[in-house]
N, C-alpha and C positions, 0 to 999 in steps of 0.2 A: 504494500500500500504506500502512494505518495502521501508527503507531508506538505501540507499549503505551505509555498515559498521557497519548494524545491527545486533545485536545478532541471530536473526532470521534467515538473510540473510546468513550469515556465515553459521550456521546452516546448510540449505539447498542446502547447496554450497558441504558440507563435504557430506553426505548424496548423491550428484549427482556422485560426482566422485567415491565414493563405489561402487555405481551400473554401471559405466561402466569399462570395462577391460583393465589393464592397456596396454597402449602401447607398452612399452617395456615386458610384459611379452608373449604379442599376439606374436611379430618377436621371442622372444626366442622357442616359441611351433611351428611358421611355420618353423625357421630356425633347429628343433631337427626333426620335419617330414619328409621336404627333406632332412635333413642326411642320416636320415632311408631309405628314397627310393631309394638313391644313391648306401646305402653301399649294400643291399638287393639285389639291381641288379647287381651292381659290385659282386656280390658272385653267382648271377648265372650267370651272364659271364662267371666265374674263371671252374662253373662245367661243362658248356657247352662246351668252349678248350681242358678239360682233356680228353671228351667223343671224340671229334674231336682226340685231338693228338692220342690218341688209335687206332682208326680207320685209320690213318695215318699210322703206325707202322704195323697194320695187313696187309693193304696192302701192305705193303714193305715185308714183310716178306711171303706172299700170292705170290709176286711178285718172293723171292728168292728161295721156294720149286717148283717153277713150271720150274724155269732154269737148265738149266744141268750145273751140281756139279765139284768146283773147284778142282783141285789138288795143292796145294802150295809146293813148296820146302821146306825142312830145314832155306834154307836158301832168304827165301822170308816172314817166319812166323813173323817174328817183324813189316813188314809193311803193311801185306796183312789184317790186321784188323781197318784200315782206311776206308772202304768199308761194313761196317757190315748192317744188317744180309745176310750172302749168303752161298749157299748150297756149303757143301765141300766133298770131299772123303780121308780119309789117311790110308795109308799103316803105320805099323809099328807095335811093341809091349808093353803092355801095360806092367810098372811095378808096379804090386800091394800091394807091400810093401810098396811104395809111395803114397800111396791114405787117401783123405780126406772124412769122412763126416759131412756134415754139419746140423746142427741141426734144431731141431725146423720149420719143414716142413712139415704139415699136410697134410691127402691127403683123403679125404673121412671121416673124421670126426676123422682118426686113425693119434696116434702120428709117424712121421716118420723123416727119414733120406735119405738125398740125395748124391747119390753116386756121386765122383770125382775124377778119376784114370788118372797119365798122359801117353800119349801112346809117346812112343820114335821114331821120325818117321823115315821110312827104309832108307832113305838118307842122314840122321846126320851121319857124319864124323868127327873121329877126333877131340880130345879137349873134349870141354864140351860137353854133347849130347843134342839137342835140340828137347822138349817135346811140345807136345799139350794138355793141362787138356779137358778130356772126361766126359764128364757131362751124366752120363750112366744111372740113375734111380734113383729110389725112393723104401726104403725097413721101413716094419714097426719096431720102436725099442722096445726091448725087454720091455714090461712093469715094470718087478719086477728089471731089473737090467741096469739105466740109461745108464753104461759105459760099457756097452755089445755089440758089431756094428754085427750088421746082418750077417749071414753065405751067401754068394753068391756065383754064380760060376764064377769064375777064369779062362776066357781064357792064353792059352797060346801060343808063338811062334806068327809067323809073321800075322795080323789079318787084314784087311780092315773094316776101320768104316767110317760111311757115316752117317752127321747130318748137322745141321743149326747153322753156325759159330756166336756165338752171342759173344758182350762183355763181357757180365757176367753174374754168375748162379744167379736165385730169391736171393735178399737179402731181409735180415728182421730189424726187430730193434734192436740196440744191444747198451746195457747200459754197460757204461764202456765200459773199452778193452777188446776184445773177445781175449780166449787161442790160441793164435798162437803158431806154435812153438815147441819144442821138437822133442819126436821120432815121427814117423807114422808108420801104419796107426792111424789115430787121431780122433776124434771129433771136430769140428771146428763152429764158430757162421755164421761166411763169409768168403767167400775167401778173401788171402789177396796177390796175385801174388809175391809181394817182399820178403813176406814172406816165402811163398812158396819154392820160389828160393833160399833166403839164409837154407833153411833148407835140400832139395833135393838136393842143387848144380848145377841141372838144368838150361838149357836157357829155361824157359818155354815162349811160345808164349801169349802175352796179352789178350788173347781173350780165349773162351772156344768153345768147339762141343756139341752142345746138340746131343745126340746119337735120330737116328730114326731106325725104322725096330724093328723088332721080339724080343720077352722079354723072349726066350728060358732060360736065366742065372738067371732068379728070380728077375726082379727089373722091375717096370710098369713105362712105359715111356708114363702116361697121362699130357702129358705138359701141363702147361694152356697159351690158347691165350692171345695175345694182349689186344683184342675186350672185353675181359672177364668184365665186371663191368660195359661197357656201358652204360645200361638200368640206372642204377642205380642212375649215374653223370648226364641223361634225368631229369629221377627222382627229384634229389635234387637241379638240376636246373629250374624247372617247379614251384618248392614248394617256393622258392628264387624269381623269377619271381612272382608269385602271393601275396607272403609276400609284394611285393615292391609296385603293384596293391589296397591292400589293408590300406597299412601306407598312400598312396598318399588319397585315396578317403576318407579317416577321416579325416587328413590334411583340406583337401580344407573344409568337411563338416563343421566340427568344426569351423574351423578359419572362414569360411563366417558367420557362427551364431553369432558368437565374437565379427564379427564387427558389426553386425544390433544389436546386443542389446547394444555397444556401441555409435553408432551413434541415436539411439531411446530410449532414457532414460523412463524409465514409469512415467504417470504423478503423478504430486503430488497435494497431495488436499491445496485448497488456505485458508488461515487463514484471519481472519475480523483484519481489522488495527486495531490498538491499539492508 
């Protein structure tokens, strides 16, 4: 038999608590698991919403090509973009002298450019003329010559365009300050309405026409929907959801193994007293 405060004893004592785990290390690995299944699912929530608001947005939009098409005045164009997306029709002329494109717009694997001409509409009077930017196509650019803009056809004189009044054309990522500015026509990274305006003089309206109908003038108007990506935000939502399914059921496995060989020490063999 040991005597409390025996060599032995101590011994045995160090040796018990080696083999079981520590306490504070068991809550730091269940406290790092449910972080992980938190954050894991918190992130396919985040994919699950985007896929939502998408579909939210095609409906609206689904909603505004099936209405019959507004005509706004001159002088209604500053506030009639409170209300977006909705179908419009306008009269006027386009000045293509004034027009933007914008870069870096792929479209079928080919590098292109999106057209941006503002049309002056037929009942600006007076003063500054007030414009609508016409979001007209997409044209592929010149490979051998970056700063070369597509040859397209050029309506002229008094034209009716009929499209889906949106806030603003696809924008992309743009490091740094994109080239605003200068003369036109331009190459541009995004529109930048203020800009625009102090450079044309224009009252241009906030908002853009995405042009719909016939591509007679050389430029494809394959818009892309809303809805576009959906599957995908499913996708990396399901994978998110299952990562979190998977941290949880190692979690619980682990940690319950943790404690039974903590709380079930393995025996030890007894030594003859001394």
């Amino acid at each position: 038999m040991k005597e409390a405060g025996s060599p032995h004893a101590a011994a045995d004592a160090r040796r018990g608590a080696l083999r079981r785990p520590g306490r504070a290390g068991l809550v730091l690995a269940l406290a790092a698991g449910l972080a992980g299944v938190v954050t894991a699912w918190s992130l396919g929530n985040w994919q699950t919403r985007r896929a939502e608001g998408k579909l939210a947005v095609e409906a609206r939009w689904q909603a505004a090509e099936a209405a019959a098409p507004a005509t706004p005045r001159a002088a209604q164009v500053q506030d009639f973009g409170a209300e977006l997306p909705r179908r419009v029709r306008l009269a006027g002329r386009y000045l293509h002298a004034q027009s933007v494109w914008l870069d870096n717009r792929p479209l079928d694997g080919k590098a292109g450019l999106l057209l941006l001409t503002p049309l002056v509409l037929a009942d600006s009077a007076g003063g500054r003329a007030t414009a609508v930017l016409v979001l007209r196509g997409w044209a592929p650019r010149d490979p051998r010559d970056r700063t070369k803009l597509p040859a397209v056809m050029q309506p002229e004189g008094q034209i009716v365009v009929e499209g889906l009044a949106l806030p603003n054309p696809p924008r992309v990522l743009e490091l740094g300050e994109g080239a605003v500015g200068g003369p036109l026509p331009a190459i541009w990274q995004n529109l930048d309405y203020a800009a625009f305006s102090r450079v044309t003089g224009l009252a241009v309206a906030p908002w853009i026409v995405q042009q719909q109908g016939g591509a007679a003038d050389g430029l494809r108007r394959d818009w892309p929907r809303p809805s576009s990506g959906v599957d995908k935000h499913r996708g990396y939502a399901v994978q998110w959801y299952s990562l979190a399914g998977l941290i949880a059921v190692l979690t619980l496995v682990l940690g319950a193994r943790a404690l039974r060989r903590g709380g079930a020490p393995a025996a030890r063999p007894t030594r003859p007293p001394i």
